[in-house]
C-alpha positions in Angstrom: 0.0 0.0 0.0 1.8 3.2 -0.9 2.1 5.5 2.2 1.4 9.1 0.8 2.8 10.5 3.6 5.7 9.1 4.5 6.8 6.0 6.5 7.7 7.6 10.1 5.7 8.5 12.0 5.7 10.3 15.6 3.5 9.5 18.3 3.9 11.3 22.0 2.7 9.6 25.2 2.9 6.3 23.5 4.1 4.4 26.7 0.2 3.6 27.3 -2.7 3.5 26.3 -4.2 5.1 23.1 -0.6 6.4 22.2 0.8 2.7 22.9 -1.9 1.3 20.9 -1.6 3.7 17.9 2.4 3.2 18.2 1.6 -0.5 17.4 -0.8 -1.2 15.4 1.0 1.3 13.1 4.4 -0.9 13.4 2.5 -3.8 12.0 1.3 -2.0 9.2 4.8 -1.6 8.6 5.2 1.9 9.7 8.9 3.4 11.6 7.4 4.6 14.9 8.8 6.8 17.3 6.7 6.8 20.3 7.8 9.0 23.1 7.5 9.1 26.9 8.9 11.5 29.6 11.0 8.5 31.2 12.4 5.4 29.0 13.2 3.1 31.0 17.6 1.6 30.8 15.7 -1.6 30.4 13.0 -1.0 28.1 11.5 -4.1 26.2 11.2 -5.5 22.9 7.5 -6.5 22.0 6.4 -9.0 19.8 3.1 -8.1 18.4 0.3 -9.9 16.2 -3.3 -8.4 15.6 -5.9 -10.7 16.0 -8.9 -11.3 14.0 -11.0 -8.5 15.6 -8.0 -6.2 15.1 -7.1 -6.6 18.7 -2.9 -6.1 18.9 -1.2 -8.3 21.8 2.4 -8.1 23.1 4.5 -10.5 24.8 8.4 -10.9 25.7 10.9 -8.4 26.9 14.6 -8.1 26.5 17.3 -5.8 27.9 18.3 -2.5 25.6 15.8 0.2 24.5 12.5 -0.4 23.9 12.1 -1.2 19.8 9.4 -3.2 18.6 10.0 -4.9 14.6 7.8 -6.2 12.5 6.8 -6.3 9.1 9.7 -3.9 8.4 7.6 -1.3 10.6 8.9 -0.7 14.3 8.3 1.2 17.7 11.3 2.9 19.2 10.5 4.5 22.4 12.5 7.7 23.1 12.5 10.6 25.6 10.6 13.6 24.9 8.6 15.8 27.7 5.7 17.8 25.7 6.6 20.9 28.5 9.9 21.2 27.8 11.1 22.8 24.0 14.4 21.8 24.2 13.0 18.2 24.8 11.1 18.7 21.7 13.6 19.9 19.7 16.3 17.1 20.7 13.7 14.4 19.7 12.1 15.9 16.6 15.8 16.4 15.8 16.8 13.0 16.6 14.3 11.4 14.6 15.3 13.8 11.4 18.4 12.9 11.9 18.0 8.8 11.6 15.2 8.9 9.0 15.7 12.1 7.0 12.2 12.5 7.4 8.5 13.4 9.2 5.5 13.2 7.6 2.8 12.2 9.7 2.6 13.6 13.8 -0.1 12.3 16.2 -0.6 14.3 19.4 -1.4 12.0 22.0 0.3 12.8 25.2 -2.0 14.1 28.1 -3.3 14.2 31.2 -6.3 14.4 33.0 -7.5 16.7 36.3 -11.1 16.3 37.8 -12.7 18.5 40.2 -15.3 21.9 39.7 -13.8 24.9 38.4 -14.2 26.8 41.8 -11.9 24.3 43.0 -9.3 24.2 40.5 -6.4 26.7 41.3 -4.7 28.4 38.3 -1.7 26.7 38.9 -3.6 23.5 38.7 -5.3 24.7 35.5 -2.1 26.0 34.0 -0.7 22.3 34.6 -4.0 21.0 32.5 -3.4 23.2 29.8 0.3 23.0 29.9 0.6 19.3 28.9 -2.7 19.0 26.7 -2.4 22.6 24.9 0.9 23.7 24.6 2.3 20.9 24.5 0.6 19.8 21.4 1.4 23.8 20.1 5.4 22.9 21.2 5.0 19.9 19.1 3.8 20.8 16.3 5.9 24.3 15.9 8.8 21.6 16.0 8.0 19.4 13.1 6.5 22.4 10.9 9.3 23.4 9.1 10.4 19.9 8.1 7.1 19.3 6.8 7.0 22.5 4.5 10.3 21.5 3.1 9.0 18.2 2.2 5.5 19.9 0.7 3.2 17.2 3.1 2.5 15.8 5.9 -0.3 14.7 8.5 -0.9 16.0 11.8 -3.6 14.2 14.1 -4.3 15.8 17.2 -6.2 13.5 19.6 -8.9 15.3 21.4 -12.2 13.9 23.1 -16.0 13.8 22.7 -15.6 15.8 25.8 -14.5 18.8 24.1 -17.8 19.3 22.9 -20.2 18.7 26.0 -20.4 20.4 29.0 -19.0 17.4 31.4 -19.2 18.5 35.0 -16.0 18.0 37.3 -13.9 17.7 34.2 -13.9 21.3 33.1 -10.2 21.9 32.7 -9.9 18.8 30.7 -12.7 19.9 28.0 -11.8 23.2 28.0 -7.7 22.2 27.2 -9.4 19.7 24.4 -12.0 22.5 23.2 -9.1 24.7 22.5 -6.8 21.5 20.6 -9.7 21.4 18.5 -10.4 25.5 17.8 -5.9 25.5 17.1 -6.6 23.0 14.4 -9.3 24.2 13.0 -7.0 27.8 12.5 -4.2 25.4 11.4 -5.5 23.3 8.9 -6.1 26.7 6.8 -2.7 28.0 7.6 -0.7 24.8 5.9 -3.4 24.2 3.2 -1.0 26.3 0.7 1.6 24.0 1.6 0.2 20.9 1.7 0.1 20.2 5.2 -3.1 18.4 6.6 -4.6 18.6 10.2 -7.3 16.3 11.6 -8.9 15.7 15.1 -9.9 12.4 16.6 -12.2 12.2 19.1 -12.6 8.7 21.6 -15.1 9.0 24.2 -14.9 6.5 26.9 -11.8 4.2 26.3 -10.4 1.4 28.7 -7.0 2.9 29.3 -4.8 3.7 32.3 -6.3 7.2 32.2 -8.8 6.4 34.9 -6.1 5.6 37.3 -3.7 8.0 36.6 -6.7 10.9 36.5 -5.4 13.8 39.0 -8.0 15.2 41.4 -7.8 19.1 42.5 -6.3 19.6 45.9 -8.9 21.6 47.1 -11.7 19.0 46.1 -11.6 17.0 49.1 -13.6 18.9 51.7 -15.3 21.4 49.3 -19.1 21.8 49.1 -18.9 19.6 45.7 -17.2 17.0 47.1 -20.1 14.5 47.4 -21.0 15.3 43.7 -18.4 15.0 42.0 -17.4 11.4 43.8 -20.5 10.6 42.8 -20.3 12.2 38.9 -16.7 10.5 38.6 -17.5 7.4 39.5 -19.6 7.2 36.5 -17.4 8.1 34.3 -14.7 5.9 35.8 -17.6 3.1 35.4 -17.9 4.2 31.8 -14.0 4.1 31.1 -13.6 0.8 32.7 -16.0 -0.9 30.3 -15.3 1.0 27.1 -13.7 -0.4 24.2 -10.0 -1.5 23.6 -8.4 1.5 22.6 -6.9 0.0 19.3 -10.2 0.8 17.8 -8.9 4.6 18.2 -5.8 2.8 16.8 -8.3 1.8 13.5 -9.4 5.1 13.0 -5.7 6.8 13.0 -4.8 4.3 10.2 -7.2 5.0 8.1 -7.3 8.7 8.4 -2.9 8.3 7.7 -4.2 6.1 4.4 -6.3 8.9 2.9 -4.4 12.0 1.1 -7.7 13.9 2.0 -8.8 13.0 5.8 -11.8 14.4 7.3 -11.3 17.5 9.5 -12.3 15.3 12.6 -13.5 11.7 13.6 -15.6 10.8 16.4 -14.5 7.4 17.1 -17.2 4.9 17.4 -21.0 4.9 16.8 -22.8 5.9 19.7 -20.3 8.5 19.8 -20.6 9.7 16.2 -24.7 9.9 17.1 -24.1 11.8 19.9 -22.1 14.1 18.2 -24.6 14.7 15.2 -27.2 15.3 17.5 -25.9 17.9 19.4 -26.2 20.2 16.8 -29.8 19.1 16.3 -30.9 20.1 19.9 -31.0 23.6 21.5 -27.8 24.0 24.5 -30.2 23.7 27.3 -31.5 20.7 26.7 -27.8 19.5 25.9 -26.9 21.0 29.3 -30.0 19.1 30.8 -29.5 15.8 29.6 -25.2 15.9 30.4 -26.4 16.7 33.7 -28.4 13.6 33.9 -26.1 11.1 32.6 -23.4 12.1 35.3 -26.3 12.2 38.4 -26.3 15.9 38.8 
């Protein structure tokens, strides 16, 4: 299949979850990954992979030196980049030029996740939302820009949420850093058309990653008047995250958005999801507002 844009690819935060995923599946379509993390581990592992018959991708075996996954002539090579730090950036966009001579397709996937109500949420702990989810996907890509001009394409898919566009309660720093990923890349896209850069969104909703466990509650949420709420809200959505799909089927979606020299301006990844999105802009905001409220026992 001839890759239009290239056969290297970048994924950050690809140490779990959706970016590990994504890092995978595209090594056995025979993709040259780099996945990044803010530690790599002296001992990393070397994976062997197979997908399965439902597209399911499975890993087994480790090994001492860095983490490198081959297969199919594609590969995962984990190295260190911290989305808050330029230099960081620079080193690892740098590196990767360097070895391949190349970067045509960038998926922003690194982020993190802090619950509690906005009267809660210092600005310190907002700047720390914002800091990794928003500018770090704004460091990112004003590292790989220029590269990508002089090769006259590339791709960049900036993973968002169905968050960004519904009023979650307790989760209002998250949607708020995703709402802006999405208004950036909106601007972009038109910026690089002329240079035949494309940008797309891609937006999971409830996903069975480590991103439950890892979520970051405000420091001021645990004796505040919404305390008993939002326990209550969040445990729903933890509920939701812990049955939700496998997140190679955001994995799916990736690949076929990196397969198309056209891809949509943004995917909402999977069909109850996709509904939900279409109907929001059939219903007026209140009753939107309403029925959010509902669904999270508010």
């Amino acid at each position: 299949m001839s890759k239009y844009y290239g056969n290297v690819v970048l994924v950050t935060g690809a140490s779990s979850g959706i970016g590990k995923s994504i890092a995978e599946y595209l090594a056995h379509m025979g993709y040259r990954v780099y996945g990044t993390s803010r530690k790599v581990s002296d001992n990393g592992s070397k994976l062997q992979v197979e997908v399965n018959s439902s597209g399911l991708v499975k890993t087994s075996g480790t090994t001492a030196g860095q983490e490198d996954l081959n297969i199919n002539s594609g590969f995962v090579k984990m190295i260190q980049m911290d989305v808050c730090n330029e230099e960081s950036i620079k080193a690892a966009v740098e590196y990767i030029l360097e070895t391949e001579g190349e970067l045509g397709i960038v998926i922003n996937n690194a982020g993190i996740g802090i619950a509690g109500s906005i009267e809660d949420t210092s600005p310190q702990e907002a700047f720390l939302q914002f800091d990794t989810n928003f500018f770090g996907v704004h460091r990112v890509i004003r590292q790989v820009l220029p590269s990508m001009r002089k090769q006259g394409k590339g791709l960049i898919i900036n993973i968002s949420s169905v968050g960004a566009v519904f009023p979650i309660p307790f989760q209002g720093m998250y949607v708020a850093s995703k709402a802006a990923i999405e208004a950036m890349s909106g601007t972009l896209r038109n910026e690089l058309r002329p240079f035949g850069i494309k940008v797309s969104l891609v937006e999971p909703g409830d996903t069975k990653t480590g991103f439950t466990k890892n979520r970051v509650f405000v420091k001021a949420g645990e004796n505040s008047v919404y305390a008993d709420q939002s326990r209550k809200s969040i445990a729903i959505m933890e509920h939701d995250e812990e049955n939700g799909p496998d997140p190679v089927v955001v994995a799916r979606v990736v690949e076929k958005l990196i397969n198309k020299k056209n891809p949509p301006v943004c995917v909402a990844v999977g069909l109850q999801y996709k509904l939900l999105v279409f109907f929001k802009r059939l219903v007026p905001k209140r009753f939107e507002s309403y029925v959010v409220s509902k669904m999270y026992g508010i």
